[in-house]
Structure formats: C-alpha cells, structure tokens
N, C-alpha and C positions, 0 to 999 in steps of 0.2 A: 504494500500500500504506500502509495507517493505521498512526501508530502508538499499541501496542495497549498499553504500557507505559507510564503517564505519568511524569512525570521526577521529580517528590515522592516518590513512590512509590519510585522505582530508589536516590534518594540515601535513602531513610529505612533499605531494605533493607542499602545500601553501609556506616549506620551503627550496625546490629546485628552485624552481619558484622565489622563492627573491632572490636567487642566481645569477639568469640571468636577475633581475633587476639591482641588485646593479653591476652586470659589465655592463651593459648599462648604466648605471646613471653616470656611471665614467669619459665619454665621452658624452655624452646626457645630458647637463648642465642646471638645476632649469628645467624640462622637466619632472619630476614625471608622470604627472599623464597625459600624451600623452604614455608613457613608459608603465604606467600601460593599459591602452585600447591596446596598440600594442598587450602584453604580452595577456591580457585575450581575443584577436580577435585571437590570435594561441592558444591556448588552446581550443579554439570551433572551430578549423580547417577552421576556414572562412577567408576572403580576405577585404583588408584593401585599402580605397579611402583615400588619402589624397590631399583638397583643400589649398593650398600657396602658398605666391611668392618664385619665384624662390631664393637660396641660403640659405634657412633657416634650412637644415640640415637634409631635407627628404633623399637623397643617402647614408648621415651618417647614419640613422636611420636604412635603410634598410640591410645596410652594418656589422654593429655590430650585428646586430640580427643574424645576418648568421653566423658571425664567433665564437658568443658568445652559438652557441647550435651545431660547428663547423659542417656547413653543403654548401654546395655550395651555390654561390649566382651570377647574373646573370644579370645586367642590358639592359633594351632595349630603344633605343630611339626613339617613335614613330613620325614618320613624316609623310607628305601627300602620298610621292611614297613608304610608307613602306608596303608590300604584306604580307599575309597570309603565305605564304611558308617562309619569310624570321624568322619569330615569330615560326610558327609549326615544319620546317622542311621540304625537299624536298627527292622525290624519284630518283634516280640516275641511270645509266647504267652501271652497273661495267664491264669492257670489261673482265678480270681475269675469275671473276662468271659465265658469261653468261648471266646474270638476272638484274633485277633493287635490290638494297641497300636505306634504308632509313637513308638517313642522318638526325639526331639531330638538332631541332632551338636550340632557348638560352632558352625556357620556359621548358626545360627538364632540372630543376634545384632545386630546394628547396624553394630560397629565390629567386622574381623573382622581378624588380624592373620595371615597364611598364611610363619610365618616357612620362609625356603629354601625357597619353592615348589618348586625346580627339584633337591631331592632326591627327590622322590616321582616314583613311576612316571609312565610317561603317562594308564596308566588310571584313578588317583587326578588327576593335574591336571587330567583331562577331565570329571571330577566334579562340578568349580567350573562349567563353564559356562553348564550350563542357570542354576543361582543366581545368577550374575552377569551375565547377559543380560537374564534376567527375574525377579528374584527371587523366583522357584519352586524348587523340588525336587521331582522327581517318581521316589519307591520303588513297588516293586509296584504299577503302573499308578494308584496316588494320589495326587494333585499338593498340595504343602503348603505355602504362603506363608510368605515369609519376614518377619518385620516389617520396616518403615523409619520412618526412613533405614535403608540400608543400603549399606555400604561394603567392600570388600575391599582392604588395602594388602600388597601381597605381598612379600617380598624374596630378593636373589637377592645371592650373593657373585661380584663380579666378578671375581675373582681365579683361587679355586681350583674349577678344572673336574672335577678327579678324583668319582667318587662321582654326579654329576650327572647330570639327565635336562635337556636344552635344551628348552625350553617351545616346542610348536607355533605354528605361524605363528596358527591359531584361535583359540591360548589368548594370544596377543603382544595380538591383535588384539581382544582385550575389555581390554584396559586403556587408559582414556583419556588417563594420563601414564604418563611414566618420569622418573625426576629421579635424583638423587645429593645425597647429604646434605654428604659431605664430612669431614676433618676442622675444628673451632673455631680460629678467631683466639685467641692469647696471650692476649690478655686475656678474650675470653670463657670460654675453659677453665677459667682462673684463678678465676673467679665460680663456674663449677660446681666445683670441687674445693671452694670455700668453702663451699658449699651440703652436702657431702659427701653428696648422695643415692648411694646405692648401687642401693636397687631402687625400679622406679618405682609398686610398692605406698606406697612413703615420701612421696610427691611432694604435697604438698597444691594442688589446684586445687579451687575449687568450680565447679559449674555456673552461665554464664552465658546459655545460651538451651535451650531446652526444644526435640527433636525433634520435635517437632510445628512449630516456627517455623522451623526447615532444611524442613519438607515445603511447609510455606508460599513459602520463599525460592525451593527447587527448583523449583515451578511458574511463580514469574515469570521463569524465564532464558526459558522459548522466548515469551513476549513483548516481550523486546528487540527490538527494528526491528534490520534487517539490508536495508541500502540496496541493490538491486538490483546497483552496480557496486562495492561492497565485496566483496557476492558472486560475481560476475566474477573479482576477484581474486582469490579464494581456488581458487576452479575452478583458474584458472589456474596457481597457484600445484599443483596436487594433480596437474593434466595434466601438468606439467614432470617433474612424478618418472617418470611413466609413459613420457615421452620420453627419460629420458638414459639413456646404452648402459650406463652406470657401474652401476646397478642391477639386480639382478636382475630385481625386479618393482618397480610403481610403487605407489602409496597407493589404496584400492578405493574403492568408494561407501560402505562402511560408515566406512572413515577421513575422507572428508572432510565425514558426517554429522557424526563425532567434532568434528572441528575446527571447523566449524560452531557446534557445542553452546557448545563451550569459548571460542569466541571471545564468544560471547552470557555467557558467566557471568563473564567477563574484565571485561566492559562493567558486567555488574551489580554485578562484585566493589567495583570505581572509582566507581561512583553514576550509570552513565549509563543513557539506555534505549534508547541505538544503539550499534551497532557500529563503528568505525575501523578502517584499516587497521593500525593497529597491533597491534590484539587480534588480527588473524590472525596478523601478522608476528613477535609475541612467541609464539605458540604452536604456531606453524609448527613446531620443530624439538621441544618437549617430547609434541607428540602424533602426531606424525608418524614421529620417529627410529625408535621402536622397533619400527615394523613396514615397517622398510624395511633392506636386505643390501644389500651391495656384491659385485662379482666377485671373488672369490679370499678373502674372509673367513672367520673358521673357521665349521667348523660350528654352535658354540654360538654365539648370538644375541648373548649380552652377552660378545663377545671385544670391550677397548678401543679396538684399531685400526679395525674395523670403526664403532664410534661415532664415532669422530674423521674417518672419510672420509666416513661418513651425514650429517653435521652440515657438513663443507666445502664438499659436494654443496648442500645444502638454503638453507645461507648464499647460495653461488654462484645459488641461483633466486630467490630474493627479493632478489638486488641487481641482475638480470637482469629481474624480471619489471615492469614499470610500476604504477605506483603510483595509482588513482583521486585526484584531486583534493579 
C-alpha cells in the first residue's frame, strides 16, 4: 500500500492547523488539549458531544472556532417544545410565487452549537441525523444541502437528569468525540476575569484560515497511510469491547470507521502522513467511550459512574492488547 500522502504536505497542513490553535488558545485559556481534540474532531469532518456544567466556556469554544476558520456559526437552544421544523427549516406558501418556498432552520450553518441537546424530544434529536451523517436535510421529499464545513458541537449537563430526554444509542453514535471541558486552573481563570468578557459577542478573534482550507485539510486525512498492522491493532482493540461480559454491547463497524478517521486526522493534526499506534491509543477512549454502557449503569448515557467504568474497561484493553512494533 503507497503512500498517498506525502510528508511536506502532512507537516505544511500540521502548520496551518497551529494557526487556528494558537488563535483559539488566545481566548480558550490553559485548555490545550480540549482545543486540540476540537481541532483534530474537524479535520475528520465529524461532530463533537460535549459533557459540563453549564458556564464553562463550551459557547466560547464553539464560537471562536467559527470565527477563527471565519465561517458562520449558529447556536440552538434545545428545549422540551423545540420541533423539528424549528432546527431543519419549514416549507412556506409564498402568495408572490404561487408555490411553497423552503425557509432555512439555524442548522444550515457551518458551526452549529445544539446547546442541551438532551432537552429536546426524541423526535427533535432525530432531526439532527440525516444532517449530521450527510449533510443533507431532506422536508417534503426535497433534499437540501447543507454548506461546509460543517460541524455540530452539542452539549449535554452531566449533572442534572431531571427534565431530560437521554440521547439514543443512533444519535450517541454520530458523534465522533465526547470530551469535558472542565473547570480553569487558578491562574488561568485569573486571566479570564482580567479579560472580563462576559459575552462571547465581546471576544475579539479574527479569522485565520478561510473554510474552504478546512475543506482542503479534511480531504487529506483519508490519505494518511494506515500500516496494515497499526490497523490490526485497532480491530483489535474495537473486538475486545465486543468480548468483555462488563458491557452491554461492544463498539460496531461504524465506530471503529470512526476511530479509524480520527486516528488519520491525529496523524495529520502532528504533521505526519502515517499512523502510530498511539493515535489509536490516545483516541481509543475519547471516541469510543460514549457509545459504549456498562451493566447496571443508569439509564441516561452520560451518568458519571458509568464513564468512569467505560474508561477503566477501555484502559484495561489497551494495556492488555499488544502493541505493533
């Protein structure tokens, strides 16, 4: 197998892409390396869960990412009465025309922020899918493209369950990550209170790469080389979940495309044009965990416990599973 990637190419890519860190990091305070997983979950064109309490800087995050690859951005706020139409878009009578007009939701955007997904019904979350699979929408049998990039970062309050609809395993399983922001280190908070943003309309970024060079960057990940027994390992790694009694069910073929993808955009993130076993091994538990239950876990998806045994699980296979040379 050639490879299709040349390595000038992979490090020039690796130094655009710092670009559009380090204006993120500007504003995105001792946050590296949630920056970094944001960064390498757009480079493999996939959609980002993020689990935390409210005020911790997930609308910032969503926010400079949009203005920093200057591309639209779009936030929604899902609640119990929010429909389907109001997310996709409705079909209208224009008296002028004669005809019906499809007006635009807000998810015909770029950067799309789906804040609390997991207030909205089922029938509203199941909305997102078609558009986050394929960036289509399809009303009254007319299918309408969505532009890109496009990205969906969704969040969800680990905490309080009350009020909540727990996101299908369907809808777990079109996210390519899950991550947690966290609260800031002392002194980084310290920085932000100095800066005193309040809202993240306040926040001065400019644009450092143009969405058309993310569409660019996103077609080099699937020519990374991915060495035959790197790929082994990662099987491997995906079979083990499907083996231990501890889970319910195991990771499918569409997850360990996922991991696949991610571990290729990992490669490119760093300047390389192959894979390691470490891009699996670091992305094993951020794209894996969250479509994977333990036995006796609650019902909702993002109960704490259940991540902390999904993750003891997933550690335990990759210190278990052998390592290619």
């Amino acid at each position: 197998m050639a490879i299709d990637l040349p390595p000038d190419a992979a490090q020039q890519a690796s130094a655009e892409i710092s670009l559009l860190k380090s204006s993120m990091c500007r504003v995105i305070k001792g946050k590296d390396e949630v920056v970094d997983q944001v960064l390498i979950c757009l480079l493999a064109g996939g959609h980002l869960l993020i689990e935390d309490l409210p005020g911790l800087g997930k609308t910032t995050l969503a926010y400079c990412l949009a203005k920093a690859i200057d591309c639209q951005f779009q936030r929604i706020q899902f609640t119990a009465d929010l429909l389907p139409t109001d997310v996709l878009g409705v079909a209208i009578y224009d008296e002028a025309a004669k005809g019906f007009i499809f007006r635009q939701g807000p998810i015909f955007s770029n950067i799309v922020l789906a804040d609390e997904i997991n207030r909205s019904t089922p029938k509203t979350q199941s909305a997102l899918l078609e558009a986050m699979d394929r960036a289509k929408v399809s009303v009254d049998g007319e299918t309408h493209l969505i532009g890109r990039p496009f990205m969906v970062l969704a969040t969800q309050n680990p905490v309080d369950y009350e009020g909540t609809f727990p996101l299908p395993d369907s809808q777990m399983d079109r996210f390519l990550i899950r991550l947690s922001m966290g609260y800031p280190q002392f002194t980084d908070e310290l920085t932000i209170l100095r800066n005193g943003y309040l809202h993240y309309d306040d926040i001065p970024i400019e644009p450092v790469l143009s969405g058309q060079t993310i569409e660019m960057l996103q077609s080099l990940v699937h020519k990374v080389y991915i060495e035959d027994s790197v790929l082994e390992y990662l099987l491997r790694c995906i079979t083990a979940t499907r083996e231990t009694p501890a889970l319910i069910n195991g990771i499918s073929t569409r997850g360990s495309l996922a991991l696949k993808t991610a571990a290729q955009a990992r490669a490119l993130y760093q300047g390389r044009a192959f894979v390691t076993p470490q891009d699996v091994a670091a992305l094993f538990y951020p794209v894996c965990g969250h479509r994977l239950a333990c036995h006796g876990a609650l019902p909702d998806t993002n109960d704490p416990g259940s991540h902390s045994a999904v993750q003891a699980i997933l550690t335990g296979i990759l210190a278990s599973t052998p390592v290619p040379k």
